[in-house]
N, C-alpha and C positions, 0 to 999 in steps of 0.2 A: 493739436490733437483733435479738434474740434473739426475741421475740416478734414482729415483723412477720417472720421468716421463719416463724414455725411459724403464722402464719394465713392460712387458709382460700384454694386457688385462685380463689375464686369472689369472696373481698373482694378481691382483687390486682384480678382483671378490672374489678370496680367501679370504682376509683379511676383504671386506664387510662384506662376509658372516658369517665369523669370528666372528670378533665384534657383527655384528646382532645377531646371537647363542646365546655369550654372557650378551649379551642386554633382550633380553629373558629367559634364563634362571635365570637370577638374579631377574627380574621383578615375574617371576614366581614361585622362592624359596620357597616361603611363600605359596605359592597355593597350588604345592607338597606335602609341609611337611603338613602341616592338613590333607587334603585327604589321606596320604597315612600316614596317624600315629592315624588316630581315630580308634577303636577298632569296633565301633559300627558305620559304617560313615551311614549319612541322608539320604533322597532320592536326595538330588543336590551332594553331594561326591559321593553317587553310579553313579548315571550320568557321572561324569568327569571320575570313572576309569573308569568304562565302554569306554566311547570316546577312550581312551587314551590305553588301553587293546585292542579294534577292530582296530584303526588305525594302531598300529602296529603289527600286524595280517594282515592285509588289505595292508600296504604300505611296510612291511620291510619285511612279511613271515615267522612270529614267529606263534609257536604255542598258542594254551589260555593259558596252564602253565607256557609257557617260558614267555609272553607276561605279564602276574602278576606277575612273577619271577622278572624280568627287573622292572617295577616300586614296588614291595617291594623293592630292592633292591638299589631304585635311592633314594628313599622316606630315606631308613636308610643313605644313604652318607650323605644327605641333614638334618638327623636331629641330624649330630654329632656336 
């Protein structure tokens, strides 16, 4: 106990944000995999890739291929 209090605020933040990732992504598994596994997705799954396609384009500096590249590819991990 003694030693996880005397380390570092920067490892604490780590591991939060860790866990929250975590936390998130599991909640969200299921959200993924439908969206990015329907053939034919609605007008609300074209929304979410869309969201999820410009955000990272917009926040990480992907291009639009690479940017569906990336959730085709998360959507397949996710629907093994």
């Amino acid at each position: 106990m003694k030693k996880f209090l005397s380390a570092s605020p920067r490892w604490r933040v780590e591991v939060k944000r860790s866990t929250i990732e975590k936390k998130l992504f599991a909640d969200l598994r299921d959200v993924v995999k439908i969206t990015t596994s329907a053939r034919t997705p609605d007008k609300e799954q074209l929304r979410k890739i869309n969201e999820v396609v410009n955000r990272l384009m917009t926040e990480h500096g992907y291009c639009h291929i690479c940017a569906n590249e990336i959730l085709r590819y998360t959507g397949s991990l996710l629907n093994r």
